[in-house]
Backbone as CSV, one residue per row, in Angstrom:
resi,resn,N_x,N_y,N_z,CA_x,CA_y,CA_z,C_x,C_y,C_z
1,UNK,0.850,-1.193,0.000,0.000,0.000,0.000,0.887,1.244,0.000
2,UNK,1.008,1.683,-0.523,1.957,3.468,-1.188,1.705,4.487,-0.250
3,UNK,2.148,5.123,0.817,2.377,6.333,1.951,2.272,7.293,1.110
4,UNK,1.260,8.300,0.978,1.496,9.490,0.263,1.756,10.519,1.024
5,UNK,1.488,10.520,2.331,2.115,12.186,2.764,2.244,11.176,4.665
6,UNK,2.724,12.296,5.384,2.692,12.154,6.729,1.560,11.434,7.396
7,UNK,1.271,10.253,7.611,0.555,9.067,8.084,-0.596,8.961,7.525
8,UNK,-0.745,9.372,5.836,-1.300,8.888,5.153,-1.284,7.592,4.149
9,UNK,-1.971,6.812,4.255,-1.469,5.533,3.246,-2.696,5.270,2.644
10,UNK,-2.306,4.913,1.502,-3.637,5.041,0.232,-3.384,2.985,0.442
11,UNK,-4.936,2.463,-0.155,-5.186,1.186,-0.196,-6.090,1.208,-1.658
12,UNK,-5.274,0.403,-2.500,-6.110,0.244,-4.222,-6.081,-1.146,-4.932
13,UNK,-7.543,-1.041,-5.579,-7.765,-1.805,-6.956,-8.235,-1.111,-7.923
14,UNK,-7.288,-1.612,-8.603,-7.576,-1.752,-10.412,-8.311,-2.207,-11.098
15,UNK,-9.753,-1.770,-11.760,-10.669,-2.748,-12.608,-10.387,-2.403,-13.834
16,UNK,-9.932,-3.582,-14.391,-9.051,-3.035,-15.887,-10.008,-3.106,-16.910
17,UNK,-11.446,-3.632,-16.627,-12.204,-3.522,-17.721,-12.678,-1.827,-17.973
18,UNK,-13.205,-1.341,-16.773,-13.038,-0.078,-16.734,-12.353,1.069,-16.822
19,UNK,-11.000,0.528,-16.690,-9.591,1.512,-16.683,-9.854,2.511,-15.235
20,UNK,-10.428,1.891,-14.345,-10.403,2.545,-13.139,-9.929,2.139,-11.583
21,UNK,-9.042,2.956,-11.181,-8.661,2.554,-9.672,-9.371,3.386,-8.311
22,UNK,-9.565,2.379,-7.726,-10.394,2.971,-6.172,-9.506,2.525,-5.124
23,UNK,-9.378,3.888,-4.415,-8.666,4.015,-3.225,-9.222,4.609,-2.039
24,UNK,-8.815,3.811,-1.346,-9.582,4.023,0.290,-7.774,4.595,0.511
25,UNK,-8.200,5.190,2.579,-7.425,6.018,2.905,-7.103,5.477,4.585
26,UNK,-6.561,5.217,5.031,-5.617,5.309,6.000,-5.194,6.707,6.533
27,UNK,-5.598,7.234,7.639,-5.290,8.505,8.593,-4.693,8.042,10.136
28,UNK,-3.552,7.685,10.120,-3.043,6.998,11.220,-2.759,7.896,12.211
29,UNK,-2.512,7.464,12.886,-2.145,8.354,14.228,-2.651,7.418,15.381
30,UNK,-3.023,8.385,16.796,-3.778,7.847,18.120,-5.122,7.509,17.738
31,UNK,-5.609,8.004,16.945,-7.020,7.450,16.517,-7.515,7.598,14.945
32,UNK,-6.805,6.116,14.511,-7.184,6.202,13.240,-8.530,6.386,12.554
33,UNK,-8.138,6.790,11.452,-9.370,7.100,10.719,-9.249,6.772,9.148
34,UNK,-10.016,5.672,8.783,-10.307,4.902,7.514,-11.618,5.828,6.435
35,UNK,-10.667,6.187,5.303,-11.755,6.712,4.499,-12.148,5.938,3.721
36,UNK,-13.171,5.331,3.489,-14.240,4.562,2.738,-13.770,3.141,2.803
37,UNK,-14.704,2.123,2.274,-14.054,0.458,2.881,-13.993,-0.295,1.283
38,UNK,-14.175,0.428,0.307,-13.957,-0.067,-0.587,-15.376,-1.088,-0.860
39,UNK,-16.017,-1.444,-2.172,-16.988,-2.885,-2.042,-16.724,-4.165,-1.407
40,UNK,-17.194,-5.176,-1.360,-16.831,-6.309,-0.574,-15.923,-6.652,-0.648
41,UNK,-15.528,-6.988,-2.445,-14.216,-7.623,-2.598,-13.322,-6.863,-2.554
42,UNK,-13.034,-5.420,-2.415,-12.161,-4.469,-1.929,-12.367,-4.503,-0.896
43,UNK,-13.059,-4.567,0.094,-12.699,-4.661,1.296,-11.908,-6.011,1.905
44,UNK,-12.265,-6.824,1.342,-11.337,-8.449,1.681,-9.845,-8.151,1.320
45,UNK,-9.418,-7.842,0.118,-8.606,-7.776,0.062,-7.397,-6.113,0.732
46,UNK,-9.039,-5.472,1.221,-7.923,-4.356,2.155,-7.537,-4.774,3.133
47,UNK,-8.145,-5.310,4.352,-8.154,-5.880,5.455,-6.909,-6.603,5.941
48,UNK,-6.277,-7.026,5.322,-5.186,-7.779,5.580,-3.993,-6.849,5.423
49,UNK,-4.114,-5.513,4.702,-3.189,-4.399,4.250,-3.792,-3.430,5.296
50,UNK,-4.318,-2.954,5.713,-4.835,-2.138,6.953,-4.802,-2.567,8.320
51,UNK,-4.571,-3.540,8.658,-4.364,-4.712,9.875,-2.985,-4.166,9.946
52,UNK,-2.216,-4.902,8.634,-0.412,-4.303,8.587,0.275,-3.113,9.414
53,UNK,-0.977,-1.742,8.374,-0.301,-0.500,8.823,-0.789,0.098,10.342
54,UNK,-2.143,-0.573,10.552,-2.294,-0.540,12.090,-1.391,-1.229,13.167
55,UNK,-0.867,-2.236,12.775,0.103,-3.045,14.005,-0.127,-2.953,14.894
56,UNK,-1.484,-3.637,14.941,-2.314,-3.638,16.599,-3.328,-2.798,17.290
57,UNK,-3.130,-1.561,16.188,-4.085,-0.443,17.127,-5.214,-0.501,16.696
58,UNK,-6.132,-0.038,17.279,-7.455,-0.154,16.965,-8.115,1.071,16.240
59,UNK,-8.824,0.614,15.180,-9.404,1.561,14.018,-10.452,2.614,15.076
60,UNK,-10.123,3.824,14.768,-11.166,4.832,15.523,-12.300,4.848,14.987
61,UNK,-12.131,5.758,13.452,-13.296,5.873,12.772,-13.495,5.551,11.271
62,UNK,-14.557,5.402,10.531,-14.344,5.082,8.928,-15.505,6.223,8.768
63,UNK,-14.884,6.750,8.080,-15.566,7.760,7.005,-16.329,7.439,5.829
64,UNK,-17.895,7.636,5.397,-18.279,7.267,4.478,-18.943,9.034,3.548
65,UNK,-17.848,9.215,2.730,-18.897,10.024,2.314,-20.421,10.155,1.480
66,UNK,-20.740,9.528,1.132,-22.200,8.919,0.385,-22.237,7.525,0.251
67,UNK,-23.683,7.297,-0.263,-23.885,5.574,-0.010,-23.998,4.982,-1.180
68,UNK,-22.578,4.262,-1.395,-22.807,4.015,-3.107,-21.735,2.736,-2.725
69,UNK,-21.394,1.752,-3.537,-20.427,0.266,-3.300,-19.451,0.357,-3.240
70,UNK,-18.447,1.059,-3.596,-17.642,1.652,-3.392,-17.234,2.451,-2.149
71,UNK,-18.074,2.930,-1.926,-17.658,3.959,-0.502,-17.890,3.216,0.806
72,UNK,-19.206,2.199,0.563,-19.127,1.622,2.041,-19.549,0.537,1.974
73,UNK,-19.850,-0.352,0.771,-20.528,-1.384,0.413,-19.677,-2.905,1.327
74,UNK,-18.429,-2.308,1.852,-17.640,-3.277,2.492,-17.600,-2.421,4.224
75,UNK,-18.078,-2.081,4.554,-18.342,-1.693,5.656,-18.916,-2.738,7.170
76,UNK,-19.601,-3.794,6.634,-20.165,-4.558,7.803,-19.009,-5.619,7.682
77,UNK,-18.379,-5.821,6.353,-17.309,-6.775,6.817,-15.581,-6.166,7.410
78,UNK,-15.037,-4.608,7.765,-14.748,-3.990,8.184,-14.722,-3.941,9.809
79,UNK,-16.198,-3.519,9.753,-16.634,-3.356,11.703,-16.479,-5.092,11.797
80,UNK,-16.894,-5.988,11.087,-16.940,-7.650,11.904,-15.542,-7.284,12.623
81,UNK,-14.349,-6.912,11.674,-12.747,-7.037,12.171,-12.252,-5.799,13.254
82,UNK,-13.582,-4.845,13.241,-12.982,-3.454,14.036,-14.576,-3.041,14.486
83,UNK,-15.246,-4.366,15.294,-16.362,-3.526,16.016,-16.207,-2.348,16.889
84,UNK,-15.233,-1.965,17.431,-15.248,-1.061,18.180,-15.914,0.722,17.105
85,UNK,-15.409,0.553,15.719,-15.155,1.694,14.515,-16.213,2.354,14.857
86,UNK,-16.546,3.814,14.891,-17.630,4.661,14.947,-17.461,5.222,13.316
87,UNK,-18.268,5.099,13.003,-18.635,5.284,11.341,-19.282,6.956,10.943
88,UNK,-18.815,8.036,10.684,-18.754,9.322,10.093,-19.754,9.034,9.288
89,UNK,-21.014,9.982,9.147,-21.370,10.034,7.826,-22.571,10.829,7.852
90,UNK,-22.904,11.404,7.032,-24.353,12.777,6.879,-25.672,11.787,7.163
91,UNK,-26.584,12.343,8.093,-27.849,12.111,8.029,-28.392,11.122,7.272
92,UNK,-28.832,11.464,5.924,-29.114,10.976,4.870,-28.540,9.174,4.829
93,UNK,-27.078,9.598,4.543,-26.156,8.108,4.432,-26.217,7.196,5.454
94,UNK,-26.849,8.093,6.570,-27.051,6.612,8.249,-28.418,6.520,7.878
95,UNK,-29.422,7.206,7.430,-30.656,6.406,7.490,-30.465,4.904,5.682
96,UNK,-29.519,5.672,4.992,-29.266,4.591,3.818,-28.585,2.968,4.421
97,UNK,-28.059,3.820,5.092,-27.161,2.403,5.403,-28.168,1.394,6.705
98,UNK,-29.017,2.187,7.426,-29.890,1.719,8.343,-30.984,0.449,7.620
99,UNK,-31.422,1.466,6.410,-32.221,0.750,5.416,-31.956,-0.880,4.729
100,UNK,-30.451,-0.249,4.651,-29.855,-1.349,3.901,-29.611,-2.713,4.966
101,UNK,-30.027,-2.324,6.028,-29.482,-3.243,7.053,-27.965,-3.180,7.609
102,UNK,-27.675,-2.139,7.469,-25.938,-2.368,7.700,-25.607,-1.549,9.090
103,UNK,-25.497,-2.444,9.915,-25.618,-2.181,11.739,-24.019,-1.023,11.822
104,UNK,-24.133,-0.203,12.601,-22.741,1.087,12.941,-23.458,1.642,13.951
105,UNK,-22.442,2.016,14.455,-22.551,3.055,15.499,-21.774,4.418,15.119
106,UNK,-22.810,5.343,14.428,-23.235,6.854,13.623,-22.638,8.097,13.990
107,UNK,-22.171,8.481,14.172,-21.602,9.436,14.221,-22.293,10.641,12.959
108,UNK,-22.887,11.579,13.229,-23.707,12.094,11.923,-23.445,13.439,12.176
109,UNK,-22.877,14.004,10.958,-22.437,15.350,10.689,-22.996,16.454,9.862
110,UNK,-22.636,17.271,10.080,-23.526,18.536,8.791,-22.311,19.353,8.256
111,UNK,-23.117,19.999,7.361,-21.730,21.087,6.749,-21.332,22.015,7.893
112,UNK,-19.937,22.094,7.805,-19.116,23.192,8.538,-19.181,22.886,9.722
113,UNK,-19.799,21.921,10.777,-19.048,21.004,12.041,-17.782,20.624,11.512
114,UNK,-17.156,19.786,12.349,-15.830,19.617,12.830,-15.547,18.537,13.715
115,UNK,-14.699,17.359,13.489,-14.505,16.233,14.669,-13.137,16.497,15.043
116,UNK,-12.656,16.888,16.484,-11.175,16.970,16.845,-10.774,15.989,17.544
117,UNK,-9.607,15.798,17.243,-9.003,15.193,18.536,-7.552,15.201,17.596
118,UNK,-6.309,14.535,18.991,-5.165,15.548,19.478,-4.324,15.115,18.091
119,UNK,-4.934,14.791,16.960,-3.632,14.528,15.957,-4.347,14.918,14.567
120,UNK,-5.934,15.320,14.504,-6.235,15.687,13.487,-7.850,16.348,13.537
121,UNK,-7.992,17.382,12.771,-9.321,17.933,12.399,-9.888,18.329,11.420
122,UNK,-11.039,17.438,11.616,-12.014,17.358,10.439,-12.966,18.110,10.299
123,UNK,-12.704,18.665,9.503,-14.243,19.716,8.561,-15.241,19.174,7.426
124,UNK,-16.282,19.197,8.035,-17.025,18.632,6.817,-17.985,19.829,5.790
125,UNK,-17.968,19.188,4.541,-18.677,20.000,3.629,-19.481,19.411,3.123
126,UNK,-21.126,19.943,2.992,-21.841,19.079,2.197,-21.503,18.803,0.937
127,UNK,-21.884,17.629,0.486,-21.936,17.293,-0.928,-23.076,16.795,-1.652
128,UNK,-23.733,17.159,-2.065,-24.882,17.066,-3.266,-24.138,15.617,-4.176
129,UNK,-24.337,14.036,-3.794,-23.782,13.590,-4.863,-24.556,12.443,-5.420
130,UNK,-24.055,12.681,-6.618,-23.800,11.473,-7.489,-25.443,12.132,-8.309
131,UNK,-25.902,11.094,-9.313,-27.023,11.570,-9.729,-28.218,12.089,-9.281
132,UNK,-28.299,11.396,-7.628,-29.831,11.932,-7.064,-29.664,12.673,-5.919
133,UNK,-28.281,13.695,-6.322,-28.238,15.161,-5.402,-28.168,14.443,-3.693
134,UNK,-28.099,13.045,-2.814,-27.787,13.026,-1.795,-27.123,13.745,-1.156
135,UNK,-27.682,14.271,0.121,-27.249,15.021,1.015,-25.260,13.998,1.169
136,UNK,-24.376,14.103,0.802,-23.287,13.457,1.497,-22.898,14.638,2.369
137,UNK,-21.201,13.861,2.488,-20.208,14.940,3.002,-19.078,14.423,2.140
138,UNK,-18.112,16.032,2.120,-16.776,15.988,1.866,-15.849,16.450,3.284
139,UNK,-14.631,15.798,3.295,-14.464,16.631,4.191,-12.377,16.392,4.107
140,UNK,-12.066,17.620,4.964,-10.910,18.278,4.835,-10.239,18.238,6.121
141,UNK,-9.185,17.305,6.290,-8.284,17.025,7.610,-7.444,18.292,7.532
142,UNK,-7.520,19.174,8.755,-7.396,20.718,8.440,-5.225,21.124,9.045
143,UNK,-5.414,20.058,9.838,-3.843,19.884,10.227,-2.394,19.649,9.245
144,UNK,-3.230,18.560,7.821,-2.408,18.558,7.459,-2.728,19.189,5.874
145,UNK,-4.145,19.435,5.999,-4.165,19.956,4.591,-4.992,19.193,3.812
146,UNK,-5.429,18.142,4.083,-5.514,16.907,3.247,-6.892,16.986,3.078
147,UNK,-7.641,17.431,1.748,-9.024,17.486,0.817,-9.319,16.096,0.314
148,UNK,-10.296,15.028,1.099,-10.710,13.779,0.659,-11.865,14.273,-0.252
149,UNK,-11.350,14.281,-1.671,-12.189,14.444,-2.543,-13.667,13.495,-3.111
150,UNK,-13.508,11.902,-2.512,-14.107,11.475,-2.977,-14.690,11.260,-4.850
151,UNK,-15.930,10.911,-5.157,-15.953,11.239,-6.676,-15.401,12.458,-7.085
152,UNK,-15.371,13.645,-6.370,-15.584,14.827,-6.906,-14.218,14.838,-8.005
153,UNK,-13.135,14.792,-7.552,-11.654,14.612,-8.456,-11.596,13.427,-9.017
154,UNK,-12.156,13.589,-10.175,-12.169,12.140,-10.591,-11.268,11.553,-12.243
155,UNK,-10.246,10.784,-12.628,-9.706,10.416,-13.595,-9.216,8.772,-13.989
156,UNK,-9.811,8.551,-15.049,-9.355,7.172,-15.450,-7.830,6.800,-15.129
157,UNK,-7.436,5.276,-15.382,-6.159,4.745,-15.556,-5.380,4.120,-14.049
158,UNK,-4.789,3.667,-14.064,-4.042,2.493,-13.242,-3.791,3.556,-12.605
159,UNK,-3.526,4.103,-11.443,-2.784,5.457,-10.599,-3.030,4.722,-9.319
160,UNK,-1.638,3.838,-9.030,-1.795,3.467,-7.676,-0.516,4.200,-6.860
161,UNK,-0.275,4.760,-6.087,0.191,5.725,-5.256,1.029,6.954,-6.385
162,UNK,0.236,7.458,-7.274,0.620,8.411,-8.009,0.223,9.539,-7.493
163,UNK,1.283,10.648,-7.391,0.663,12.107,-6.439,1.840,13.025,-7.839
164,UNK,0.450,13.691,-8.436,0.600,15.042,-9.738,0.442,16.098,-8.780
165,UNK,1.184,16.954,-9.759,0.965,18.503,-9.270,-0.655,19.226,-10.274
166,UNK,-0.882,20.119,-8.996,-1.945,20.769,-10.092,-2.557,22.150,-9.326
167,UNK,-3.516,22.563,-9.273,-3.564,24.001,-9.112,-5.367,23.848,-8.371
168,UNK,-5.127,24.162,-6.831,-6.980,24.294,-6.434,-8.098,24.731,-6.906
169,UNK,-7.665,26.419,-7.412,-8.558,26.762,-8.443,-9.112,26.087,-9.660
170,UNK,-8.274,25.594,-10.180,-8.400,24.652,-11.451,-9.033,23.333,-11.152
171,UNK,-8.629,22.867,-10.356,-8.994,21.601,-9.821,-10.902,21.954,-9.401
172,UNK,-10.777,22.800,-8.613,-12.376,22.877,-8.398,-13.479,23.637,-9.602
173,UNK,-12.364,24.269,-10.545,-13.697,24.964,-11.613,-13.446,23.700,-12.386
174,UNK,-13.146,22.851,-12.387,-13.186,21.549,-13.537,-14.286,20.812,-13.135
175,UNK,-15.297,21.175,-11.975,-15.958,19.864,-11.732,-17.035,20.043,-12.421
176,UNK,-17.831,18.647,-13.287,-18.553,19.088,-13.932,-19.744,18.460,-13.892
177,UNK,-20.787,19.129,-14.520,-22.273,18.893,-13.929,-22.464,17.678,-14.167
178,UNK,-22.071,16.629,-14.844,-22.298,15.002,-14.451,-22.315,14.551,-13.339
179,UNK,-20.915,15.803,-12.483,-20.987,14.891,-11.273,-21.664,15.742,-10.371
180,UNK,-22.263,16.327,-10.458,-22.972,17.327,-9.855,-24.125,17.673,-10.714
181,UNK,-25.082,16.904,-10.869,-26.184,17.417,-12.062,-27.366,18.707,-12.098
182,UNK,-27.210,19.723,-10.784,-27.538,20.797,-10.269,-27.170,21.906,-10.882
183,UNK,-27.315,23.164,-11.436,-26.282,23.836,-11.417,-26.340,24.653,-10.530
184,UNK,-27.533,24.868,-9.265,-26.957,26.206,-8.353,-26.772,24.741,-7.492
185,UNK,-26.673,23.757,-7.133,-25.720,23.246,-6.184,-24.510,23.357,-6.396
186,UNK,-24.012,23.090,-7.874,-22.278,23.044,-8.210,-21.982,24.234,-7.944
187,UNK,-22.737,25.210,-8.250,-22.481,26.641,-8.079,-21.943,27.182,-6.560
188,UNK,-22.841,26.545,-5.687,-22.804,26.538,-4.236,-21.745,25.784,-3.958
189,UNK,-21.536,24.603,-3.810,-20.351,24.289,-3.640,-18.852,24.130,-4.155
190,UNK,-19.295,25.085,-5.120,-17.871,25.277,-5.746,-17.372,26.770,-5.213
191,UNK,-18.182,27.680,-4.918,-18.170,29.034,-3.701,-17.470,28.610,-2.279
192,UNK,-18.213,27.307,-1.836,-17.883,26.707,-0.443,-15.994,25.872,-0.556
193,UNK,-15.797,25.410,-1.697,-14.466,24.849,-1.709,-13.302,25.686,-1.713
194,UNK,-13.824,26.941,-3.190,-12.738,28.104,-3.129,-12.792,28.905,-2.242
195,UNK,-13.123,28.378,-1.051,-12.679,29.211,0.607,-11.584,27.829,0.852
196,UNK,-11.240,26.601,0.651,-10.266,25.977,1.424,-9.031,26.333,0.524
197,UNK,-8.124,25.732,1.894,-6.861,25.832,1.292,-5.763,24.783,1.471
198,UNK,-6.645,23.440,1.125,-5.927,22.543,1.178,-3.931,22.251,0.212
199,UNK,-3.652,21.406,0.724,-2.223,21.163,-0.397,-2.124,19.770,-0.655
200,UNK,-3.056,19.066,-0.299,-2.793,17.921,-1.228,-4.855,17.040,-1.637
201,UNK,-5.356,16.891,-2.853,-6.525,15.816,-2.436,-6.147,14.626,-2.883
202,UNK,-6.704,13.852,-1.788,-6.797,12.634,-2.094,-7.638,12.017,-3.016
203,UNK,-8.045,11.886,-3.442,-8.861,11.249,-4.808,-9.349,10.189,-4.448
204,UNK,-10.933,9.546,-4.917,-11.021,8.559,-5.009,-11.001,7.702,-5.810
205,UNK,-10.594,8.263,-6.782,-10.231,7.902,-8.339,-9.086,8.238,-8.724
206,UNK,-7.789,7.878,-9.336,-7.178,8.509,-10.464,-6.099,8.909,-9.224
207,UNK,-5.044,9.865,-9.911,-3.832,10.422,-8.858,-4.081,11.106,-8.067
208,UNK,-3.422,10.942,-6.705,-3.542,11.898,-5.456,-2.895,13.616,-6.343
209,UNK,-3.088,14.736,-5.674,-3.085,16.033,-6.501,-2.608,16.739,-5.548
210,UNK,-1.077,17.018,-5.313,-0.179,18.313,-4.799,-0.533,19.108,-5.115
211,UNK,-0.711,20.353,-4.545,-1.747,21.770,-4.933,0.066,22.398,-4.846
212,UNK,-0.582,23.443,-5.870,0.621,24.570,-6.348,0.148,25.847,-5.401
């Protein structure tokens, strides 16, 4: 699994029919924090690579930003290995995942709250995603900089611990109404992003992105 910045470690598969890689996230420290669990069979095969970089400690929290297979579809087989995990996620995504049958203990956030503790802080931003405008979250570890973009940064091709340079401004007027099919939501949250000032996103797709 590829370390991209200070106790960050990216976890990926490759679906080569698609030409696409998905990466979950590792936030280590005193109380780790797992961004997304990957689908089932990404999650089986993370588990044994996240066990590694933990060496014993126990998973704090997993972050889900919206409810789609990818983001948390491996989530109940996750908590089986880390019941203790308190699971991050907007309103909306705990009554989805409630629905779905998928047992957590919720942790539920809104835009512009904040989760601290002594090695990292989290800001969350709503996100309007995917085709049917769900309430998600994005959110921005403010210590070290680090913008978990989720879909929003999104690019084809094999990019397993690849970190490009590129530019915030640019990066956020590129997002486009596919993935955001609104236009005064994109509008709105593209107002709400060009206030951060992150220096690196993580992607859930495609290369991690050093900000200029």
């Amino acid at each position: 699994m590829p370390f991209i910045s200070k106790d960050l470690y990216q976890f990926n598969s490759y679906v080569e029919p698609i030409n696409l890689t998905f990466h979950q996230y590792l936030l280590l420290g005193d109380e780790p924090l797992l961004v997304h669990t990957g689908n089932v069979i990404q999650a089986e095969a993370l588990l044994p690579e996240l066990k590694d970089v933990l060496n014993g400690k126990e998973l704090k929290y997993i972050f889900i930003s919206h409810f789609e297979a990818d983001e948390c579809g491996g989530l109940s087989l996750i908590l089986e290995h880390f019941p203790k995990a308190k699971t991050i996620c907007s309103e909306v995504t705990a009554r989805q995942l409630n629905g779905f049958g998928i047992k957590a203990e919720i942790i539920t956030k809104k835009a512009e709250e904040t989760l601290n503790t002594d090695n990292y802080e989290l800001e969350f931003i709503n996100y309007p995603s995917e085709m049917h405008l769900w309430d998600g979250l994005l959110v921005i570890e403010n210590k070290r900089r680090i913008f978990f973009s989720s879909d929003l940064m999104f690019a084809l091709g094999k990019e397993i611990g690849t970190v490009q340079e590129s530019d915030w401004y640019t990066e956020v007027n590129s997002i486009k109404q596919e993935q955001i099919p609104d236009n005064n939501k994109l509008e709105d949250l593209q107002e709400t992003l060009k206030k951060l000032k992150p220096d690196l996103i993580a992607t859930g797709h495609g290369p991690c992105l050093k900000l200029k």
